[in-house]
C-alpha positions in Angstrom: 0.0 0.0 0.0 2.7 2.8 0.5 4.4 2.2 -2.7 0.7 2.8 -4.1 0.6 5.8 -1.8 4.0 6.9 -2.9 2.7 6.6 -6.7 0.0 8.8 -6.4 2.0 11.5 -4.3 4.4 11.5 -7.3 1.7 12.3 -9.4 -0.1 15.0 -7.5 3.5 16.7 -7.1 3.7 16.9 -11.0 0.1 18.2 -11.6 0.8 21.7 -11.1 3.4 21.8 -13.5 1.8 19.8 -16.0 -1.3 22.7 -15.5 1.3 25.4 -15.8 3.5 24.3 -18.6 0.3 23.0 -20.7 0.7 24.6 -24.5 3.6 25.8 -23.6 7.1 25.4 -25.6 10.0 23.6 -24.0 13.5 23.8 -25.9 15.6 21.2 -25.3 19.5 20.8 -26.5 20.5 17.1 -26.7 23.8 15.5 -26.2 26.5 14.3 -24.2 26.5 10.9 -22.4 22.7 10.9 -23.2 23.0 10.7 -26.6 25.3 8.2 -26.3 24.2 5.7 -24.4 21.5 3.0 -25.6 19.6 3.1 -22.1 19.9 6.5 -21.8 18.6 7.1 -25.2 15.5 4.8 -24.2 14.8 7.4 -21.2 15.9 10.5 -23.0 12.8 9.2 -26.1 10.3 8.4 -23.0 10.7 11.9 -21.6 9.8 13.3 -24.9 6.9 12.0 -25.3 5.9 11.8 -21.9 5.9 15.8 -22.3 4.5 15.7 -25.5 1.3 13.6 -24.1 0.9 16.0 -21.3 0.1 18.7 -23.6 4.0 20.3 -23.6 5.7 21.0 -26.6 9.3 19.9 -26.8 11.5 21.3 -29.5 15.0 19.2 -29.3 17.9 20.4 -31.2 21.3 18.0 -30.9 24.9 18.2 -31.7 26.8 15.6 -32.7 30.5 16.9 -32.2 32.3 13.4 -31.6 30.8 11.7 -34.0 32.0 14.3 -36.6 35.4 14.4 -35.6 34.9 10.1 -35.9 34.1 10.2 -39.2 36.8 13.0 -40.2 39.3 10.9 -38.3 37.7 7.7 -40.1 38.1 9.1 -43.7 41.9 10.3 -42.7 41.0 14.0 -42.4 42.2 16.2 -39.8 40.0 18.2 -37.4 41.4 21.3 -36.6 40.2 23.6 -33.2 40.7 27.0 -31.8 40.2 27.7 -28.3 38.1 24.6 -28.4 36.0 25.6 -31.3 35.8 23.6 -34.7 37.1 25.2 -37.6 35.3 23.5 -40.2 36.7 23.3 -43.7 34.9 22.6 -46.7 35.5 19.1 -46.6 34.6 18.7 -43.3 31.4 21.1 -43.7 30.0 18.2 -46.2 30.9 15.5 -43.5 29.5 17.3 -41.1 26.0 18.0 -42.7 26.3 14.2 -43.4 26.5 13.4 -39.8 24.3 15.5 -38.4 21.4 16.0 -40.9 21.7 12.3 -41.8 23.1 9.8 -39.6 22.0 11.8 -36.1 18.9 13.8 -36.5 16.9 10.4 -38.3 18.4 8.2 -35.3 16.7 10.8 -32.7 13.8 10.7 -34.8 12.8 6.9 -35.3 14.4 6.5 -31.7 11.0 9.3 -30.4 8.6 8.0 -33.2 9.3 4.2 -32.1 7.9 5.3 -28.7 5.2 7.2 -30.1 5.9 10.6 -30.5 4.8 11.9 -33.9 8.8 13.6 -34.6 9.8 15.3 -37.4 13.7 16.0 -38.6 14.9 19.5 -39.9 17.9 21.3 -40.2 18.5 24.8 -40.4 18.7 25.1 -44.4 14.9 23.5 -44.3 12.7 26.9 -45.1 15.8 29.0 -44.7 15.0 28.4 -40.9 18.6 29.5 -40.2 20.9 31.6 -41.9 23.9 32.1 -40.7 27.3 33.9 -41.6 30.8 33.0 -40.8 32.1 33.6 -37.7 35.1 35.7 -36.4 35.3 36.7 -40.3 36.4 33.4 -41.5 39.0 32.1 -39.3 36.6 29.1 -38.1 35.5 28.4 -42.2 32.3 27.0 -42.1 31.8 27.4 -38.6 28.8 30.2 -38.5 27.4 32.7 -36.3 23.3 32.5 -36.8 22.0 36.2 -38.0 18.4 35.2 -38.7 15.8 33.3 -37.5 12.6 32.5 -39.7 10.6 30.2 -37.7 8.1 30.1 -39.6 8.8 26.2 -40.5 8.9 25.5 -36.9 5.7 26.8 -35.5 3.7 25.0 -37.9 5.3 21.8 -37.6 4.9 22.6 -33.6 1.5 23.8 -34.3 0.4 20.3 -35.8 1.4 18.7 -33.1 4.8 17.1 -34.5 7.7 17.4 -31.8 10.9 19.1 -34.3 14.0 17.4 -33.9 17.1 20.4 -35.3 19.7 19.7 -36.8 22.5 22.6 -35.9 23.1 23.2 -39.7 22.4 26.7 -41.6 22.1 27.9 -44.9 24.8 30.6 -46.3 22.3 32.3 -48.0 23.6 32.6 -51.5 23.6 29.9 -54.4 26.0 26.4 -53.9 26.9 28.1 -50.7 27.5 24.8 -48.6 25.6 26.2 -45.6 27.3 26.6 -42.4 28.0 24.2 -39.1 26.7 25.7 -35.6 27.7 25.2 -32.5 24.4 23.6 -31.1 24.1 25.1 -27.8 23.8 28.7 -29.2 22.0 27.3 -32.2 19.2 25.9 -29.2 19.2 29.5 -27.3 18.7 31.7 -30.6 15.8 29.0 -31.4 14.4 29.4 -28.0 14.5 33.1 -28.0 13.0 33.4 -31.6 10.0 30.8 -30.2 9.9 32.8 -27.1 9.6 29.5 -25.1 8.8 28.7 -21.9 12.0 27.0 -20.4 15.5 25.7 -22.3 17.2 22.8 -21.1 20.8 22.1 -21.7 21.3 18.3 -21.2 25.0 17.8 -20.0 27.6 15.5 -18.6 27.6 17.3 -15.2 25.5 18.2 -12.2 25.1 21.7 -12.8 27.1 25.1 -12.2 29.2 24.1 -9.7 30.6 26.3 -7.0 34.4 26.5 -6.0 34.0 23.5 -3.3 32.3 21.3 -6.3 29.0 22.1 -5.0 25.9 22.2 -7.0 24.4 25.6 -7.2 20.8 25.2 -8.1 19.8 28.7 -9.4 21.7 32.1 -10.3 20.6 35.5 -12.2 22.4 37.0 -15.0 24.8 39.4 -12.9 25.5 36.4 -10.3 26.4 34.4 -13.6 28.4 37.0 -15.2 30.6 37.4 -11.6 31.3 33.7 -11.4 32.6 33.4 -15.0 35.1 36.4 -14.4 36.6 35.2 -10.7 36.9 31.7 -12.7 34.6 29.6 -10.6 32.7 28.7 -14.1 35.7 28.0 -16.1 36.1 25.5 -19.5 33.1 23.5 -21.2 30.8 25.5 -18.6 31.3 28.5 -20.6 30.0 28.4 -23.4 26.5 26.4 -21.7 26.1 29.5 -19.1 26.6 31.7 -22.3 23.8 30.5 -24.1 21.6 30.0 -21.4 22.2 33.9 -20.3 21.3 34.5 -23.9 18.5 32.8 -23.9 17.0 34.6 -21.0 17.7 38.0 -22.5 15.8 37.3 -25.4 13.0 36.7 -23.3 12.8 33.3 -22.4 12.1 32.7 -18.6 14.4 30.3 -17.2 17.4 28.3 -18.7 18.5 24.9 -17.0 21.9 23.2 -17.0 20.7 19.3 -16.0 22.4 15.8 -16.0 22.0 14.3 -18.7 23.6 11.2 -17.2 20.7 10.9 -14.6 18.3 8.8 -16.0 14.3 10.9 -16.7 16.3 14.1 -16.2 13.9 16.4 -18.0 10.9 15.4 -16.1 12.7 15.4 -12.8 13.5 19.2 -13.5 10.3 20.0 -15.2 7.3 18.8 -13.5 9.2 18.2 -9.8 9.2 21.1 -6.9 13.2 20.6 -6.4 14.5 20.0 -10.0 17.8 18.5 -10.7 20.3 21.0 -11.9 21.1 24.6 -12.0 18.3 27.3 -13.4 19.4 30.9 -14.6 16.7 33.7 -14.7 16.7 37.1 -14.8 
């Protein structure tokens, strides 16, 4: 009988999130460990539609960094990084487009419709949904900065009730241009500004922002943010999530969350739980 009782207490601490995020739009940026691993893939897909079924709308964009350089490495080409950035060649740009319009974004997809969940693939060049220039002036090649947004493409397919799976790949706007690669966790923040949705959620392969004792902090503003990047307590691969995150808030969406994507139903323990599982930046 408790574990019955337990059951139902479960539930009745979910139903005022599922009331308050109902028809709203959830952003969600796929990849590390989760999108690597077979059972976590299985959890990652019942999330989804879990959400989904509940009347959320999840929008998932995923990377697909290793498996790039995997394929580059396969084929005998060399991958090349600044400051931990790709620069992406020509050559590479095609593999790259190969990998993560092809090979990743239709595994996520019959991986969410095999449980249900009515998903659709896209990439940035579908409907000109992303355009993009190159950034620092070149010296990454086909790495791009995103300039424009048409979500046009998106909010119908969202509107029919499809769940979008992005791929981080834009067009270059100009005739056999081969489109340029994005670094998917600002590719996810300028989506989920340009939606204005509800929440984004940045599945990693840590706890959180951690403090300097390796202590999870479980929620920070913008200025709180900014002043633990410049006395180094947010330092390395943390960057880059905190910056995307902060500008995801400033274009209006209301909170940002850093989860582990390791833990096993992640999302839904952050979403539609009263202590969440990672760290959430506001305003």
């Amino acid at each position: 009988m408790s574990h019955r009782t337990d059951i139902v207490q479960t539930l009745l601490e979910a139903l005022p999130y599922i009331k308050k995020f109902r028809d709203e739009t959830i952003v969600i940026k796929y990849g590390g460990s989760a999108q690597s691993s077979s059972e976590l893939k299985a959890k990652f897909a019942q999330d989804i539609v879990m959400l989904h079924t509940i009347g959320i709308r999840p929008v998932v964009i995923h990377g697909g960094g290793s498996s790039i350089t995997q394929l580059l490495d396969d084929l005998g080409i060399e991958s090349r990084f600044v400051d931990g950035q790709r620069v992406t060649s020509r050559e590479a740009m095609r593999i790259a487009e190969m990998v993560l319009s092809g090979e990743i974004n239709n595994e996520i997809v019959a991986l969410l419709n095999s449980q249900g969940a009515n998903a659709v693939g896209i990439s940035g060049k579908d409907g000109n949904f992303l355009e993009a220039i190159a950034k620092d002036g070149g010296e990454f090649g086909y790495t791009g900065n995103i300039t424009h947004v048409d979500n046009t493409l998106l909010n119908n397919i969202v509107e029919d009730n499809f769940v979008p799976v992005i791929a981080p790949i834009a067009s270059g706007g100009t005739i056999g241009h081969p489109g340029y690669n994005i670094n998917a966790d600002l590719a996810a923040s300028k989506i989920a500004a340009s939606i204005k949705a509800r929440k984004i959620l940045f599945l990693t392969d840590t706890q959180g922002v951690l403090d300097k004792n390796g202590n999870l902090i479980r929620t920070l503003d913008i200025q709180e943010t900014e002043a633990l990047k410049n006395d180094g307590t947010i330092h390395g691969g943390m960057v880059p999530k905190v910056d995307a995150c902060m500008e995801a808030v400033r274009g209006g969406v209301k909170k940002a969350h850093i989860i582990d994507g390791r833990l096993e139903h992640s999302l839904l323990l952050e979403i539609l739980t009263n202590r969440g599982v990672g760290t959430c930046i506001e305003l």
